[in-house]
N, C-alpha and C positions, 0 to 999 in steps of 0.2 A: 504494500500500500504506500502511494506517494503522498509526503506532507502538504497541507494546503500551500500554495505557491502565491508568492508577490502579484503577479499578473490574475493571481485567483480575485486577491482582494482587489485588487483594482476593477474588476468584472461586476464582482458584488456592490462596490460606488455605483456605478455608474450604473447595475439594473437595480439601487436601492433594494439592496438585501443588506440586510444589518447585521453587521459583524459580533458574534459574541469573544469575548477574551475573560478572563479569571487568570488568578496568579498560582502558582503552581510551584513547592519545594519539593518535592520528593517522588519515586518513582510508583509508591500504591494510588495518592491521591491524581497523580499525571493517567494512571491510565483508568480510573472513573472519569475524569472529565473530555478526557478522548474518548471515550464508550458514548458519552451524551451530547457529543456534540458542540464541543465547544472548540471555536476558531484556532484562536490562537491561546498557545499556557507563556506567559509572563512569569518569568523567573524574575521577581523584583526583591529590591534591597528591602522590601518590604518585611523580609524574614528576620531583617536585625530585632523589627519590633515585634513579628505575632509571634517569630519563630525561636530566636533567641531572648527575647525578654529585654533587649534595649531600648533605652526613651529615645532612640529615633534611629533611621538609615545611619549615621555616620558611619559609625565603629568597624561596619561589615565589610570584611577585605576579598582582593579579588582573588585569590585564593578559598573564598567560602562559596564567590559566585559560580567559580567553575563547577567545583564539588554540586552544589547544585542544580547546576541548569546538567549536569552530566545526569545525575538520578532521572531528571527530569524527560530528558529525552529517553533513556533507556524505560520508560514507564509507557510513554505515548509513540504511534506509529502514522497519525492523522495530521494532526494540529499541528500550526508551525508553532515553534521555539523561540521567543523572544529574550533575550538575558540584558541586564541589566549592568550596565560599566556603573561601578561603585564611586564614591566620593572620593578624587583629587585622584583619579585612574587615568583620566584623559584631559589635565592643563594643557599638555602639547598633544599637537598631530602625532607627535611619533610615539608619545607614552600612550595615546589611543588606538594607534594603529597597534601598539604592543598587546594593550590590555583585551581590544576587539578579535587579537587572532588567537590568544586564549582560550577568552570564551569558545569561540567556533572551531578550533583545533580539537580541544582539550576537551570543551565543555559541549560541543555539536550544537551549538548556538546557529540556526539560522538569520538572525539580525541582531543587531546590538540595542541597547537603549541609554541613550543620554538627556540630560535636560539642560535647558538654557538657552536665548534666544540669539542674538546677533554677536556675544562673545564667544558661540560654538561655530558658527559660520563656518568657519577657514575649516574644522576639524571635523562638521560634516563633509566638507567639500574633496576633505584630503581621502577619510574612509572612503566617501564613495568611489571615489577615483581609483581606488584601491582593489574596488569588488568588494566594500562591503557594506551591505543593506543596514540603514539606519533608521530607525523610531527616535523622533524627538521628541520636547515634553515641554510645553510652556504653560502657563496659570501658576500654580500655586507648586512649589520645588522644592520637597519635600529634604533635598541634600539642601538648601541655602534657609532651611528654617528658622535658623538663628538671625543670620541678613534678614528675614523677612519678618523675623519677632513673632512669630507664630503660623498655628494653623489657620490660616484667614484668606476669606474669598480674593480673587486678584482679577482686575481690568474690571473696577465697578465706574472709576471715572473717566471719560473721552480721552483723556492723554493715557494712561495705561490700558486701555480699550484699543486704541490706534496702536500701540508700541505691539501691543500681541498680536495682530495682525499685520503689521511688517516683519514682526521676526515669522510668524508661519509662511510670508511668502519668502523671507528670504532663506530660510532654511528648506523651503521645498524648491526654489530655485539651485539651493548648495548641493542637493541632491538628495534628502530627507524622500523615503519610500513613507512613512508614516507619520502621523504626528499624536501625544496623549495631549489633551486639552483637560487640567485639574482646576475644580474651585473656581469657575469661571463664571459669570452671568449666562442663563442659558441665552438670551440676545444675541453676546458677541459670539457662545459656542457655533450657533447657527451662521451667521455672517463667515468667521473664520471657513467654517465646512464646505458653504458653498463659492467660496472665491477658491479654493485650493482644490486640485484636480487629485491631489494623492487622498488617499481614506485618514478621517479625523476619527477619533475616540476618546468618548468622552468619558469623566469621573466625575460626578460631581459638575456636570456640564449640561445638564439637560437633554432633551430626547431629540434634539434637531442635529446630532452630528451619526455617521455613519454605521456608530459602534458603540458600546458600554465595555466598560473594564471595572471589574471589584476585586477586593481584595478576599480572596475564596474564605478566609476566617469570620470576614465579615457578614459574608452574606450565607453564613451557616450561623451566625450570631456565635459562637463560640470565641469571638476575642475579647481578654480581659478587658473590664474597663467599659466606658462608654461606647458606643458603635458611633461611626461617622453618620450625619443626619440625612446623606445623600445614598445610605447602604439600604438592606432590606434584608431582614433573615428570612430567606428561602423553605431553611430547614425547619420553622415551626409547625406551618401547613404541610410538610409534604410528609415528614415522618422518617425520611430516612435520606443520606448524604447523595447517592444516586438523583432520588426521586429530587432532592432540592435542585442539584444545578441542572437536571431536565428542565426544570421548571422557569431557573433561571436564562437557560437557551430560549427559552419559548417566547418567554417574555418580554426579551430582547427581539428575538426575529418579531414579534408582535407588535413593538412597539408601548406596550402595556410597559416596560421601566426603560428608562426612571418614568415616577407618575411626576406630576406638579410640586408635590412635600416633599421632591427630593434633588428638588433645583435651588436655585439662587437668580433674585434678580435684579 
């Protein structure tokens, strides 16, 4: 069986078929949510916090990322692989192009993921050139938390509204194959999706971009602590971790999430 392919999601834009993704650490939970249907598995730095127990992405190195996204892929045979370049992996093009053949070497990363907008330019522009497929990640940056003074919505005023819409065109001009859209107004979500020919997905971005991405602890309600107000636990109604991210597939290709309580405006 061939993994879903770049040119796939590109197909699913443009016939508006909506993309589902969840994040994914390990090789049991990777091949339930290939059995159900889900796009793409996000190996994100998101494991510092449900998976290791840190107050945030930093601490996780990329030597945890690879170990990772490698279970990951040995779990699933569908889904593409997305792997996550960790905090201060990719300052330079070259310490990116280092950390990105890693992941895809070592770790069978089909695309890398970074975040930041017009200060990552040059080092999408360099990977891609390179042959390798990038997801970028603008709204709210969960590596520059401390810069940003918390978890908080971002692009609610026209000047940071405009800046995120320059950098999605300039980083899909750099050669950006994807983009995650976090904490954004679902307004700008929309606007961004439809100027940008590549597939947007959103978090916490309302229902008008391409795609949903959660964080699978999340939307099983099973991570300590509060749940994000833009998540949904799957797993109450449905009874068991399968039957939840079916559910969750559905609801995405349906358009049924995110509802309205799970946006920002």
């Amino acid at each position: 069986m061939s993994r879903i392919s770049l040119s796939r999601l590109q197909q699913m834009k443009q016939q508006r078929e909506r993309i589902a993704l969840l994040t994914a650490y390990d090789a049991s939970f990777a091949h339930i949510l290939d059995a159900a249907g889900v796009d793409i598995l996000l190996v994100g730095d998101s494991l510092g916090m449900v998976v290791q127990g840190q107050p945030s992405t930093l601490p996780v190195s990329l030597d945890e990322m690879v170990y990772h996204t490698a279970m990951v892929c040995r779990g699933s045979q569908r889904a593409m692989v997305i792997s996550d370049l960790p905090f201060m992996s990719y300052t330079s093009a070259e310490q990116a192009l280092h950390s990105a053949a890693r992941l895809m070497k070592e770790g069978g990363a089909q695309m890398v993921k970074l975040e930041g907008g017009a200060e990552v330019v040059e080092i999408v522009a360099r990977l891609s050139s390179m042959g390798v497929p990038v997801c970028a990640h603008l709204g709210l940056l969960p590596q520059s938390v401390h810069k940003l003074g918390g978890y908080k919505v971002q692009g609610r005023s026209e000047v940071d509204a405009a800046r995120i819409l320059a950098d999605a065109r300039a980083l899909q001009a750099a050669g950006a194959d994807l983009l995650v859209l976090e904490c954004v107004p679902r307004g700008l979500a929309k606007r961004v999706t439809e100027a940008l020919q590549i597939p947007v997905i959103g978090i916490g971005a309302g229902a008008g971009t391409d795609g949903q991405v959660l964080v699978l602890y999340d939307m099983l309600g099973i991570t300590p602590g509060k749940r994000p107000s833009f998540s949904q636990d799957f797993l109450q109604q449905a009874g068991s971790i399968p039957a939840a991210i079916e559910a969750y597939v559905a609801a995405v290709r349906r358009g049924d999430f995110p509802g309205p309580e799970q946006g920002f405006d």
